[in-house]
C-alpha positions as CSV (number, residue, x, y, z in Angstrom):
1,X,0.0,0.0,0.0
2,X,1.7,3.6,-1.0
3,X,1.4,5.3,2.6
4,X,2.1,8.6,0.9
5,X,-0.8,8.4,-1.8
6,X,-2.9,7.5,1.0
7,X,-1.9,10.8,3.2
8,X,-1.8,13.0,0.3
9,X,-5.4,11.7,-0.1
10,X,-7.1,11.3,2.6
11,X,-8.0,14.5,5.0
12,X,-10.0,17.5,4.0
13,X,-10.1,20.6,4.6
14,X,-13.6,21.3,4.1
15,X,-16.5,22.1,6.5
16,X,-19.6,19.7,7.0
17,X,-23.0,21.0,6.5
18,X,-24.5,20.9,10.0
19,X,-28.2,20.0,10.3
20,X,-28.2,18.7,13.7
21,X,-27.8,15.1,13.4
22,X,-24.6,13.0,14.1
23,X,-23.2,10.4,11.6
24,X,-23.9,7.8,14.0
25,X,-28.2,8.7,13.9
26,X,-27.7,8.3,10.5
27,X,-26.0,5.3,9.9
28,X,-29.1,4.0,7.6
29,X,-29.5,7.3,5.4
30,X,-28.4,6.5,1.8
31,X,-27.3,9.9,1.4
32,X,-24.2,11.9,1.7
33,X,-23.3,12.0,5.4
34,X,-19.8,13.9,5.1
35,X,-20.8,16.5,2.6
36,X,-18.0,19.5,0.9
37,X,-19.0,23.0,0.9
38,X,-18.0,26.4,0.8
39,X,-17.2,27.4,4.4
40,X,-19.4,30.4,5.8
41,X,-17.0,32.3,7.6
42,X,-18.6,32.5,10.4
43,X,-17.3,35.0,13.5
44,X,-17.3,32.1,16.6
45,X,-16.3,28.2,16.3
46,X,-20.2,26.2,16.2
47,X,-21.0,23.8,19.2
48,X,-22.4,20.3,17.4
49,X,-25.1,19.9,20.3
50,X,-27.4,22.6,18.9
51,X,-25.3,24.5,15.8
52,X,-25.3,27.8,17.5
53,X,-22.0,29.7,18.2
54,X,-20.1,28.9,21.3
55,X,-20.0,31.4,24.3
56,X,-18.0,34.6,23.7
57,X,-14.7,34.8,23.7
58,X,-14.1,32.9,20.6
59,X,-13.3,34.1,17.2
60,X,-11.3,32.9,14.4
61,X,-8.1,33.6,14.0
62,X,-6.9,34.9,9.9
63,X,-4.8,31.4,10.2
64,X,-8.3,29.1,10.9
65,X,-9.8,31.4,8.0
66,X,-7.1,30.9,5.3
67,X,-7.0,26.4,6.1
68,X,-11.1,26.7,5.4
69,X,-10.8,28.3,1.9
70,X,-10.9,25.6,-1.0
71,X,-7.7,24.8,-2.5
72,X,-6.3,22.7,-4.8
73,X,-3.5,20.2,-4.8
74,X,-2.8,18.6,-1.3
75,X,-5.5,20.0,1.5
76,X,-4.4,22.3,4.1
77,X,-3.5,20.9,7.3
78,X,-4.5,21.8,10.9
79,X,-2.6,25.0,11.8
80,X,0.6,23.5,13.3
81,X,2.3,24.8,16.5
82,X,5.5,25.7,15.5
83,X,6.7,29.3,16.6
84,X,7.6,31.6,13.9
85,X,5.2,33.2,11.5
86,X,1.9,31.5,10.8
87,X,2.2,28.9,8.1
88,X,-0.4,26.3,6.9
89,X,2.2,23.7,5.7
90,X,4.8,23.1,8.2
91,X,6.3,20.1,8.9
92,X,5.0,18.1,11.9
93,X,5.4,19.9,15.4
94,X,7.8,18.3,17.9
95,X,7.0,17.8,21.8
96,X,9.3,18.4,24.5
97,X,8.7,14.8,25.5
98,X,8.9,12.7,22.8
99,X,10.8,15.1,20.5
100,X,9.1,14.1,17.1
101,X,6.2,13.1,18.0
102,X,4.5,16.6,19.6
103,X,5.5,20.0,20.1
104,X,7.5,22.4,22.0
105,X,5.1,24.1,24.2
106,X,7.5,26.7,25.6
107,X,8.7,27.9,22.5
108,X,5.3,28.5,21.0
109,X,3.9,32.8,20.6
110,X,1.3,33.8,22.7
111,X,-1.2,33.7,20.0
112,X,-0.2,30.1,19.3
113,X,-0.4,28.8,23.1
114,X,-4.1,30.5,22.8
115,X,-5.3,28.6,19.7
116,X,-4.2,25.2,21.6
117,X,-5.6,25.9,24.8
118,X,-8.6,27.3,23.4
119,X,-9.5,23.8,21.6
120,X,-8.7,21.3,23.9
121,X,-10.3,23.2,26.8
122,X,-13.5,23.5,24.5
123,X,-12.7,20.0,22.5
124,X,-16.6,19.7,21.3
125,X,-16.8,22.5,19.9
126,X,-15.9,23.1,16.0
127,X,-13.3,25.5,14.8
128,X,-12.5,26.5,11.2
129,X,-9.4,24.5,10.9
130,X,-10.5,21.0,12.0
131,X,-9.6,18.0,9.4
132,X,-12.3,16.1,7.9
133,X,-12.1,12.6,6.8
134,X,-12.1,13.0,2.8
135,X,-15.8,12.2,1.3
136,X,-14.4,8.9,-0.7
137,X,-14.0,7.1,2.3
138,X,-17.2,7.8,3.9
139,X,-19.1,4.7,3.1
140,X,-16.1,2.3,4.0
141,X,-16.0,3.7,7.7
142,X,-19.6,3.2,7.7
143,X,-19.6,0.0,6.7
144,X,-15.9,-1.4,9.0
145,X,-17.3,0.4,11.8
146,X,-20.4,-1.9,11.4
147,X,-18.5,-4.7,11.1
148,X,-16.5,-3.9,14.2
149,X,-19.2,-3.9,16.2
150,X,-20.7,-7.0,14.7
151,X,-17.3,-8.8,15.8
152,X,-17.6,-6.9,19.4
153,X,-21.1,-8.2,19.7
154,X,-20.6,-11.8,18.6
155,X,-17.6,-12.3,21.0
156,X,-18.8,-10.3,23.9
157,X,-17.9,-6.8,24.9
158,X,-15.0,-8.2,27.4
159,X,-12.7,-10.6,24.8
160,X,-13.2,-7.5,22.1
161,X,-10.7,-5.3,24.6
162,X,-8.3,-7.8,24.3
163,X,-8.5,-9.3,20.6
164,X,-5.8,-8.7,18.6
165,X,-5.9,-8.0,14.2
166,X,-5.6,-11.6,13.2
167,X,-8.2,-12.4,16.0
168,X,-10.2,-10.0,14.3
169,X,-9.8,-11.6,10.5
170,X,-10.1,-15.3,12.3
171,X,-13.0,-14.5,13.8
172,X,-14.6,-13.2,10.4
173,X,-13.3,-16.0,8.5
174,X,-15.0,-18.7,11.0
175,X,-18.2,-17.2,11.8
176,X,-21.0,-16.4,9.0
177,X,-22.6,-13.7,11.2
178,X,-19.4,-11.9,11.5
179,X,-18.3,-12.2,7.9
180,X,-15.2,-11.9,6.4
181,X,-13.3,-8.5,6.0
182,X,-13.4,-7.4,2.3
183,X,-10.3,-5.8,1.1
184,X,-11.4,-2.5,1.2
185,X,-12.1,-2.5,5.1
186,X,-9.0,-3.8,5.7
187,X,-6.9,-1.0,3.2
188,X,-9.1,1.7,5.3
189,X,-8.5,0.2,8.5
190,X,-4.3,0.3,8.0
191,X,-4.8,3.5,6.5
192,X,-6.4,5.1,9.7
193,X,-3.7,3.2,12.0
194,X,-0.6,4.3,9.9
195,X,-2.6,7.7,8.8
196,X,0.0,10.7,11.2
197,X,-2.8,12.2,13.4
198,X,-0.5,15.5,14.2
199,X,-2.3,16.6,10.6
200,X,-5.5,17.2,12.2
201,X,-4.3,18.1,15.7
202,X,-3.4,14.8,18.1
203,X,0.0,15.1,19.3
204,X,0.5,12.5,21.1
205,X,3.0,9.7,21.3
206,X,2.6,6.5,18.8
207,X,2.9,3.6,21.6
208,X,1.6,0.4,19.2
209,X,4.2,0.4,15.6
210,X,2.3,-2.1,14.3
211,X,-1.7,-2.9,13.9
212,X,-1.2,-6.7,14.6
213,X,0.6,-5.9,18.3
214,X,-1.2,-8.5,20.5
215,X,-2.0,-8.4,24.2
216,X,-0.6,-11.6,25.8
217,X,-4.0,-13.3,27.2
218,X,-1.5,-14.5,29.9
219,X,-0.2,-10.7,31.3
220,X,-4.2,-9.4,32.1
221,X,-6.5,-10.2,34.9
222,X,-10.4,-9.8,34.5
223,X,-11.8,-7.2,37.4
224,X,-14.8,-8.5,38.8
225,X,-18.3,-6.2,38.0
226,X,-16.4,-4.7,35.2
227,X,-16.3,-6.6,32.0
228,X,-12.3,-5.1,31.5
229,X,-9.1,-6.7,31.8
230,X,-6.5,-4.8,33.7
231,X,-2.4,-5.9,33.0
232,X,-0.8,-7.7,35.5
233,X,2.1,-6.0,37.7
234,X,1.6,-1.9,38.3
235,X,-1.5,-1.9,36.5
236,X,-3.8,-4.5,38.7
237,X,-1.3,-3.1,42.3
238,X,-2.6,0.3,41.5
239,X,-5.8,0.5,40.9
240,X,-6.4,-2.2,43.8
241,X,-4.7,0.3,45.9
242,X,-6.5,2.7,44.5
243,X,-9.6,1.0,45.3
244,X,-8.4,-0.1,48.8
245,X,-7.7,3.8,50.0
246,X,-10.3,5.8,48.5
247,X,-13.5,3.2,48.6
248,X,-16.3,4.0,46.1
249,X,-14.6,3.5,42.9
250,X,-15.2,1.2,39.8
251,X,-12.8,-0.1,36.6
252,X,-14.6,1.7,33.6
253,X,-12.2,0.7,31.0
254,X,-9.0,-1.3,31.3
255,X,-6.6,-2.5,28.6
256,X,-8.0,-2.1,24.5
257,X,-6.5,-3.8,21.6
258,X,-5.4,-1.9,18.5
259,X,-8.9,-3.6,17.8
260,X,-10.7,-2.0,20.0
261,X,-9.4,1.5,19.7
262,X,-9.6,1.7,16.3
263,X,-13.7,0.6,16.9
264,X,-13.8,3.5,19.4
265,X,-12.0,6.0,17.4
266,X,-14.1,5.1,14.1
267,X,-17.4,5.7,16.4
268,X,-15.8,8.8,17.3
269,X,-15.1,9.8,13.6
270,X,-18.6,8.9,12.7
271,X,-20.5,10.7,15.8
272,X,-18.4,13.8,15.1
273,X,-19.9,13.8,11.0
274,X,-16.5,12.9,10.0
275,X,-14.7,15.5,11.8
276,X,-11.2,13.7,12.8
277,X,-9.7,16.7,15.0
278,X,-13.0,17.4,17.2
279,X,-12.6,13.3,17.6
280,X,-9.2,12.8,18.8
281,X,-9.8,15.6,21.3
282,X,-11.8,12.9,23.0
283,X,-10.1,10.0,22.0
284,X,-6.7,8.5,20.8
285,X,-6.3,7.6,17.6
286,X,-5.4,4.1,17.5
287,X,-1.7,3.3,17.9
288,X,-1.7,6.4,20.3
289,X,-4.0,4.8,23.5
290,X,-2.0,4.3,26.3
291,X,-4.9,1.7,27.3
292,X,-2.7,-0.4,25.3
293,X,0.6,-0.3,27.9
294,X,-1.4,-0.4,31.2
295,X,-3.6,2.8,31.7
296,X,-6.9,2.5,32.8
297,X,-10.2,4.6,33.6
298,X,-11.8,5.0,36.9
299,X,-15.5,6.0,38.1
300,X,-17.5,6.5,40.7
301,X,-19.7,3.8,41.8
302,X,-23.6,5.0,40.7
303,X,-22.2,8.6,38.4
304,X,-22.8,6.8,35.0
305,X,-21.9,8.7,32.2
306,X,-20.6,11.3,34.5
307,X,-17.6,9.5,34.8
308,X,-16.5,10.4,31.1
309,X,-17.2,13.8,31.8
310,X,-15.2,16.7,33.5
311,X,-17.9,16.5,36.1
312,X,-15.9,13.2,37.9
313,X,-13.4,16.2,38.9
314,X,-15.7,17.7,41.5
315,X,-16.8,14.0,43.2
316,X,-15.5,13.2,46.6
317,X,-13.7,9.8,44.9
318,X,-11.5,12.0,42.9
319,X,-10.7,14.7,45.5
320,X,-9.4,11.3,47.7
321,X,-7.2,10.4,44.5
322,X,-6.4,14.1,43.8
323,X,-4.7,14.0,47.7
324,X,-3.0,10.6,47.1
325,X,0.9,11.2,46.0
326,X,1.3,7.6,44.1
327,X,-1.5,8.7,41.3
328,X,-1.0,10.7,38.1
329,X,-3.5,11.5,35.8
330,X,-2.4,11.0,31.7
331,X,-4.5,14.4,30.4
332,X,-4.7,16.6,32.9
333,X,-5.8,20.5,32.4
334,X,-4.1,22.4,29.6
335,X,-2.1,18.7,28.6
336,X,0.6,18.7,25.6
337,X,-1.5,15.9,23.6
338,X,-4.2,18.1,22.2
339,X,-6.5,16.1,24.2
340,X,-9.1,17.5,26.6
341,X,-9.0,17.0,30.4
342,X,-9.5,13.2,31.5
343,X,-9.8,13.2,35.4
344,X,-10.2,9.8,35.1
345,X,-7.9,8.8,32.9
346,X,-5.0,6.8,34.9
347,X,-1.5,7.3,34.1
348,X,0.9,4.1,34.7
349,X,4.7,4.3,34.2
Protein backbone atom coordinates (compact mmCIF):
# COMPACT_ATOMS: atom_id res chain seq x y z
CA UNK A 1 0.00 0.00 0.00
CA UNK A 2 1.75 3.60 -0.95
CA UNK A 3 1.37 5.32 2.61
CA UNK A 4 2.08 8.59 0.85
CA UNK A 5 -0.81 8.43 -1.81
CA UNK A 6 -2.86 7.47 1.02
CA UNK A 7 -1.93 10.82 3.17
CA UNK A 8 -1.85 13.02 0.26
CA UNK A 9 -5.44 11.72 -0.07
CA UNK A 10 -7.13 11.27 2.57
CA UNK A 11 -7.98 14.54 4.95
CA UNK A 12 -10.02 17.55 3.97
CA UNK A 13 -10.07 20.64 4.65
CA UNK A 14 -13.63 21.26 4.10
CA UNK A 15 -16.49 22.05 6.46
CA UNK A 16 -19.55 19.72 6.98
CA UNK A 17 -23.01 21.04 6.49
CA UNK A 18 -24.47 20.86 9.98
CA UNK A 19 -28.24 19.98 10.30
CA UNK A 20 -28.21 18.74 13.71
CA UNK A 21 -27.80 15.13 13.39
CA UNK A 22 -24.57 12.96 14.13
CA UNK A 23 -23.24 10.40 11.65
CA UNK A 24 -23.95 7.83 14.00
CA UNK A 25 -28.22 8.66 13.93
CA UNK A 26 -27.66 8.33 10.52
CA UNK A 27 -26.00 5.30 9.94
CA UNK A 28 -29.08 4.03 7.59
CA UNK A 29 -29.47 7.31 5.40
CA UNK A 30 -28.40 6.46 1.76
CA UNK A 31 -27.30 9.94 1.38
CA UNK A 32 -24.20 11.92 1.74
CA UNK A 33 -23.27 12.04 5.39
CA UNK A 34 -19.79 13.92 5.11
CA UNK A 35 -20.76 16.50 2.60
CA UNK A 36 -17.96 19.50 0.93
CA UNK A 37 -19.04 22.99 0.91
CA UNK A 38 -17.98 26.39 0.75
CA UNK A 39 -17.22 27.45 4.37
CA UNK A 40 -19.37 30.39 5.76
CA UNK A 41 -17.03 32.30 7.64
CA UNK A 42 -18.57 32.54 10.44
CA UNK A 43 -17.27 35.01 13.45
CA UNK A 44 -17.28 32.10 16.57
CA UNK A 45 -16.33 28.24 16.28
CA UNK A 46 -20.19 26.20 16.18
CA UNK A 47 -21.01 23.80 19.18
CA UNK A 48 -22.35 20.27 17.39
CA UNK A 49 -25.07 19.91 20.30
CA UNK A 50 -27.37 22.55 18.88
CA UNK A 51 -25.33 24.46 15.83
CA UNK A 52 -25.33 27.76 17.51
CA UNK A 53 -22.00 29.73 18.22
CA UNK A 54 -20.05 28.91 21.33
CA UNK A 55 -20.04 31.42 24.29
CA UNK A 56 -18.00 34.63 23.75
CA UNK A 57 -14.67 34.78 23.72
CA UNK A 58 -14.08 32.95 20.61
CA UNK A 59 -13.27 34.10 17.20
CA UNK A 60 -11.28 32.89 14.38
CA UNK A 61 -8.06 33.56 13.97
CA UNK A 62 -6.90 34.87 9.85
CA UNK A 63 -4.78 31.41 10.21
CA UNK A 64 -8.29 29.10 10.86
CA UNK A 65 -9.83 31.37 8.01
CA UNK A 66 -7.07 30.94 5.30
CA UNK A 67 -6.98 26.35 6.10
CA UNK A 68 -11.13 26.69 5.45
CA UNK A 69 -10.81 28.34 1.91
CA UNK A 70 -10.93 25.56 -1.02
CA UNK A 71 -7.66 24.83 -2.47
CA UNK A 72 -6.34 22.74 -4.77
CA UNK A 73 -3.48 20.20 -4.77
CA UNK A 74 -2.83 18.63 -1.33
CA UNK A 75 -5.54 19.95 1.53
CA UNK A 76 -4.43 22.26 4.07
CA UNK A 77 -3.45 20.87 7.28
CA UNK A 78 -4.53 21.83 10.86
CA UNK A 79 -2.60 24.96 11.82
CA UNK A 80 0.62 23.46 13.30
CA UNK A 81 2.27 24.85 16.53
CA UNK A 82 5.47 25.65 15.49
CA UNK A 83 6.65 29.34 16.56
CA UNK A 84 7.64 31.57 13.94
CA UNK A 85 5.17 33.23 11.45
CA UNK A 86 1.91 31.51 10.83
CA UNK A 87 2.20 28.88 8.06
CA UNK A 88 -0.41 26.32 6.90
CA UNK A 89 2.17 23.74 5.67
CA UNK A 90 4.75 23.08 8.16
CA UNK A 91 6.29 20.13 8.94
CA UNK A 92 5.00 18.13 11.88
CA UNK A 93 5.44 19.86 15.43
CA UNK A 94 7.82 18.29 17.90
CA UNK A 95 7.03 17.84 21.78
CA UNK A 96 9.28 18.40 24.52
CA UNK A 97 8.67 14.81 25.52
CA UNK A 98 8.94 12.74 22.75
CA UNK A 99 10.82 15.08 20.49
CA UNK A 100 9.05 14.05 17.12
CA UNK A 101 6.15 13.08 17.99
CA UNK A 102 4.48 16.61 19.63
CA UNK A 103 5.55 19.97 20.13
CA UNK A 104 7.49 22.43 21.99
CA UNK A 105 5.11 24.14 24.19
CA UNK A 106 7.45 26.68 25.64
CA UNK A 107 8.69 27.91 22.54
CA UNK A 108 5.34 28.50 21.03
CA UNK A 109 3.89 32.82 20.58
CA UNK A 110 1.25 33.84 22.68
CA UNK A 111 -1.21 33.69 20.03
CA UNK A 112 -0.20 30.06 19.27
CA UNK A 113 -0.43 28.78 23.12
CA UNK A 114 -4.13 30.54 22.78
CA UNK A 115 -5.35 28.56 19.75
CA UNK A 116 -4.19 25.19 21.57
CA UNK A 117 -5.64 25.92 24.81
CA UNK A 118 -8.62 27.27 23.36
CA UNK A 119 -9.47 23.82 21.60
CA UNK A 120 -8.74 21.28 23.92
CA UNK A 121 -10.26 23.24 26.82
CA UNK A 122 -13.49 23.48 24.47
CA UNK A 123 -12.66 19.98 22.46
CA UNK A 124 -16.57 19.67 21.32
CA UNK A 125 -16.82 22.50 19.86
CA UNK A 126 -15.95 23.07 15.96
CA UNK A 127 -13.34 25.53 14.77
CA UNK A 128 -12.48 26.49 11.19
CA UNK A 129 -9.37 24.49 10.88
CA UNK A 130 -10.50 20.99 11.98
CA UNK A 131 -9.57 18.01 9.37
CA UNK A 132 -12.33 16.07 7.92
CA UNK A 133 -12.10 12.56 6.81
CA UNK A 134 -12.12 13.00 2.77
CA UNK A 135 -15.83 12.21 1.33
CA UNK A 136 -14.45 8.91 -0.74
CA UNK A 137 -14.01 7.09 2.34
CA UNK A 138 -17.17 7.83 3.90
CA UNK A 139 -19.09 4.74 3.09
CA UNK A 140 -16.07 2.35 3.97
CA UNK A 141 -16.03 3.73 7.68
CA UNK A 142 -19.64 3.22 7.69
CA UNK A 143 -19.63 0.00 6.71
CA UNK A 144 -15.94 -1.37 8.96
CA UNK A 145 -17.31 0.43 11.80
CA UNK A 146 -20.42 -1.95 11.44
CA UNK A 147 -18.46 -4.74 11.12
CA UNK A 148 -16.52 -3.87 14.22
CA UNK A 149 -19.21 -3.93 16.24
CA UNK A 150 -20.65 -6.99 14.73
CA UNK A 151 -17.34 -8.82 15.78
CA UNK A 152 -17.58 -6.94 19.45
CA UNK A 153 -21.10 -8.25 19.74
CA UNK A 154 -20.56 -11.77 18.60
CA UNK A 155 -17.56 -12.34 21.04
CA UNK A 156 -18.80 -10.34 23.90
CA UNK A 157 -17.85 -6.77 24.87
CA UNK A 158 -15.04 -8.19 27.44
CA UNK A 159 -12.68 -10.60 24.77
CA UNK A 160 -13.19 -7.50 22.12
CA UNK A 161 -10.74 -5.34 24.58
CA UNK A 162 -8.34 -7.80 24.27
CA UNK A 163 -8.49 -9.26 20.62
CA UNK A 164 -5.85 -8.70 18.63
CA UNK A 165 -5.89 -7.99 14.24
CA UNK A 166 -5.56 -11.65 13.18
CA UNK A 167 -8.23 -12.45 16.00
CA UNK A 168 -10.22 -10.02 14.30
CA UNK A 169 -9.76 -11.61 10.53
CA UNK A 170 -10.06 -15.30 12.26
CA UNK A 171 -13.01 -14.47 13.80
CA UNK A 172 -14.60 -13.17 10.40
CA UNK A 173 -13.33 -16.01 8.50
CA UNK A 174 -14.96 -18.74 10.98
CA UNK A 175 -18.17 -17.16 11.84
CA UNK A 176 -20.99 -16.35 8.98
CA UNK A 177 -22.59 -13.73 11.20
CA UNK A 178 -19.38 -11.94 11.52
CA UNK A 179 -18.27 -12.19 7.89
CA UNK A 180 -15.16 -11.94 6.38
CA UNK A 181 -13.30 -8.54 6.05
CA UNK A 182 -13.42 -7.36 2.34
CA UNK A 183 -10.30 -5.77 1.14
CA UNK A 184 -11.44 -2.48 1.15
CA UNK A 185 -12.14 -2.51 5.12
CA UNK A 186 -8.95 -3.83 5.74
CA UNK A 187 -6.91 -0.99 3.22
CA UNK A 188 -9.05 1.67 5.32
CA UNK A 189 -8.51 0.25 8.46
CA UNK A 190 -4.32 0.34 7.97
CA UNK A 191 -4.75 3.55 6.51
CA UNK A 192 -6.38 5.13 9.73
CA UNK A 193 -3.69 3.15 12.05
CA UNK A 194 -0.58 4.30 9.89
CA UNK A 195 -2.58 7.74 8.81
CA UNK A 196 -0.04 10.75 11.18
CA UNK A 197 -2.75 12.18 13.42
CA UNK A 198 -0.50 15.47 14.21
CA UNK A 199 -2.27 16.57 10.63
CA UNK A 200 -5.51 17.23 12.22
CA UNK A 201 -4.32 18.07 15.72
CA UNK A 202 -3.40 14.77 18.13
CA UNK A 203 0.01 15.08 19.33
CA UNK A 204 0.45 12.46 21.06
CA UNK A 205 3.03 9.69 21.32
CA UNK A 206 2.57 6.47 18.80
CA UNK A 207 2.89 3.64 21.59
CA UNK A 208 1.58 0.36 19.16
CA UNK A 209 4.23 0.36 15.65
CA UNK A 210 2.34 -2.13 14.31
CA UNK A 211 -1.74 -2.85 13.93
CA UNK A 212 -1.22 -6.74 14.55
CA UNK A 213 0.57 -5.92 18.33
CA UNK A 214 -1.20 -8.53 20.54
CA UNK A 215 -1.98 -8.39 24.24
CA UNK A 216 -0.62 -11.62 25.80
CA UNK A 217 -3.97 -13.34 27.22
CA UNK A 218 -1.51 -14.53 29.85
CA UNK A 219 -0.23 -10.74 31.32
CA UNK A 220 -4.20 -9.38 32.09
CA UNK A 221 -6.48 -10.22 34.88
CA UNK A 222 -10.39 -9.79 34.53
CA UNK A 223 -11.79 -7.18 37.37
CA UNK A 224 -14.78 -8.48 38.84
CA UNK A 225 -18.34 -6.23 37.97
CA UNK A 226 -16.40 -4.75 35.22
CA UNK A 227 -16.32 -6.63 32.01
CA UNK A 228 -12.33 -5.05 31.48
CA UNK A 229 -9.15 -6.72 31.85
CA UNK A 230 -6.46 -4.82 33.73
CA UNK A 231 -2.38 -5.93 33.00
CA UNK A 232 -0.76 -7.71 35.51
CA UNK A 233 2.15 -6.02 37.69
CA UNK A 234 1.63 -1.94 38.26
CA UNK A 235 -1.47 -1.86 36.49
CA UNK A 236 -3.85 -4.50 38.72
CA UNK A 237 -1.35 -3.13 42.26
CA UNK A 238 -2.55 0.32 41.51
CA UNK A 239 -5.80 0.51 40.86
CA UNK A 240 -6.39 -2.21 43.85
CA UNK A 241 -4.67 0.34 45.95
CA UNK A 242 -6.50 2.71 44.49
CA UNK A 243 -9.62 0.95 45.35
CA UNK A 244 -8.44 -0.07 48.83
CA UNK A 245 -7.72 3.76 49.98
CA UNK A 246 -10.35 5.78 48.50
CA UNK A 247 -13.49 3.22 48.56
CA UNK A 248 -16.32 3.96 46.09
CA UNK A 249 -14.59 3.45 42.90
CA UNK A 250 -15.18 1.24 39.80
CA UNK A 251 -12.80 -0.08 36.60
CA UNK A 252 -14.64 1.66 33.59
CA UNK A 253 -12.18 0.66 30.96
CA UNK A 254 -9.05 -1.27 31.27
CA UNK A 255 -6.62 -2.48 28.59
CA UNK A 256 -7.97 -2.10 24.51
CA UNK A 257 -6.51 -3.77 21.58
CA UNK A 258 -5.42 -1.92 18.51
CA UNK A 259 -8.94 -3.57 17.80
CA UNK A 260 -10.72 -1.99 20.05
CA UNK A 261 -9.38 1.52 19.74
CA UNK A 262 -9.59 1.68 16.26
CA UNK A 263 -13.71 0.64 16.87
CA UNK A 264 -13.81 3.54 19.45
CA UNK A 265 -11.99 6.01 17.36
CA UNK A 266 -14.06 5.12 14.06
CA UNK A 267 -17.37 5.73 16.42
CA UNK A 268 -15.81 8.81 17.30
CA UNK A 269 -15.11 9.75 13.59
CA UNK A 270 -18.61 8.92 12.70
CA UNK A 271 -20.52 10.72 15.77
CA UNK A 272 -18.40 13.79 15.15
CA UNK A 273 -19.87 13.78 11.03
CA UNK A 274 -16.54 12.92 9.96
CA UNK A 275 -14.73 15.54 11.85
CA UNK A 276 -11.25 13.74 12.82
CA UNK A 277 -9.74 16.71 15.02
CA UNK A 278 -12.96 17.39 17.16
CA UNK A 279 -12.57 13.26 17.56
CA UNK A 280 -9.16 12.83 18.77
CA UNK A 281 -9.83 15.60 21.26
CA UNK A 282 -11.76 12.94 22.97
CA UNK A 283 -10.06 9.96 22.04
CA UNK A 284 -6.72 8.53 20.85
CA UNK A 285 -6.25 7.59 17.56
CA UNK A 286 -5.42 4.11 17.46
CA UNK A 287 -1.72 3.25 17.88
CA UNK A 288 -1.75 6.36 20.31
CA UNK A 289 -3.95 4.76 23.47
CA UNK A 290 -1.96 4.35 26.31
CA UNK A 291 -4.86 1.73 27.31
CA UNK A 292 -2.67 -0.40 25.35
CA UNK A 293 0.64 -0.33 27.92
CA UNK A 294 -1.45 -0.38 31.24
CA UNK A 295 -3.59 2.83 31.68
CA UNK A 296 -6.94 2.48 32.80
CA UNK A 297 -10.17 4.56 33.61
CA UNK A 298 -11.79 4.97 36.92
CA UNK A 299 -15.46 6.04 38.09
CA UNK A 300 -17.48 6.49 40.69
CA UNK A 301 -19.74 3.76 41.81
CA UNK A 302 -23.64 5.05 40.71
CA UNK A 303 -22.20 8.56 38.38
CA UNK A 304 -22.81 6.84 35.04
CA UNK A 305 -21.86 8.72 32.25
CA UNK A 306 -20.61 11.35 34.50
CA UNK A 307 -17.59 9.52 34.77
CA UNK A 308 -16.51 10.39 31.08
CA UNK A 309 -17.19 13.81 31.81
CA UNK A 310 -15.18 16.75 33.47
CA UNK A 311 -17.89 16.49 36.11
CA UNK A 312 -15.92 13.20 37.89
CA UNK A 313 -13.37 16.21 38.94
CA UNK A 314 -15.69 17.67 41.49
CA UNK A 315 -16.84 14.04 43.19
CA UNK A 316 -15.52 13.22 46.58
CA UNK A 317 -13.67 9.80 44.92
CA UNK A 318 -11.49 12.00 42.86
CA UNK A 319 -10.75 14.68 45.50
CA UNK A 320 -9.43 11.32 47.71
CA UNK A 321 -7.25 10.36 44.54
CA UNK A 322 -6.36 14.11 43.85
CA UNK A 323 -4.67 13.96 47.68
CA UNK A 324 -2.96 10.61 47.12
CA UNK A 325 0.86 11.22 45.97
CA UNK A 326 1.30 7.63 44.13
CA UNK A 327 -1.49 8.71 41.31
CA UNK A 328 -1.00 10.73 38.08
CA UNK A 329 -3.54 11.49 35.85
CA UNK A 330 -2.43 10.96 31.71
CA UNK A 331 -4.54 14.35 30.43
CA UNK A 332 -4.65 16.57 32.87
CA UNK A 333 -5.81 20.51 32.36
CA UNK A 334 -4.08 22.36 29.58
CA UNK A 335 -2.06 18.74 28.64
CA UNK A 336 0.60 18.71 25.63
CA UNK A 337 -1.46 15.85 23.63
CA UNK A 338 -4.20 18.06 22.15
CA UNK A 339 -6.52 16.14 24.23
CA UNK A 340 -9.15 17.50 26.58
CA UNK A 341 -9.02 16.96 30.45
CA UNK A 342 -9.52 13.18 31.52
CA UNK A 343 -9.82 13.25 35.45
CA UNK A 344 -10.21 9.80 35.13
CA UNK A 345 -7.93 8.75 32.92
CA UNK A 346 -4.97 6.81 34.93
CA UNK A 347 -1.51 7.28 34.15
CA UNK A 348 0.86 4.09 34.70
CA UNK A 349 4.74 4.34 34.24
Amino acid sequence: MDKRAFLEGFFTASTVALGGHFMWRRLQNPDSLIISSNPPLASDPLLPQTGQPAPPGFSFTPLEIESAQPQQGLPIPAPTLEPGPARTQDPAPRTAESGEDGFNIAQLSDRQVDEYLRKIRNFDAIFASDIYLDPKYEQVLLKTTRHLARVESYIGHGNFNLMSFDEMLQSGRNFSRIGAFAADELNFLEEIFFANPHRYGFFGKKISLEITDAIPKKDVAKIPDSGHFLLRGESLNLYEKMKADVGQIILTSGVRSNVKQMHLFLAKTIEANGNLSRASRSLAPPGHSYHGVGDFDIGKIGFGERNFTADFSSTEEYKKIARLGYVDIRYPTDNLFGVRFEPWHIKIG
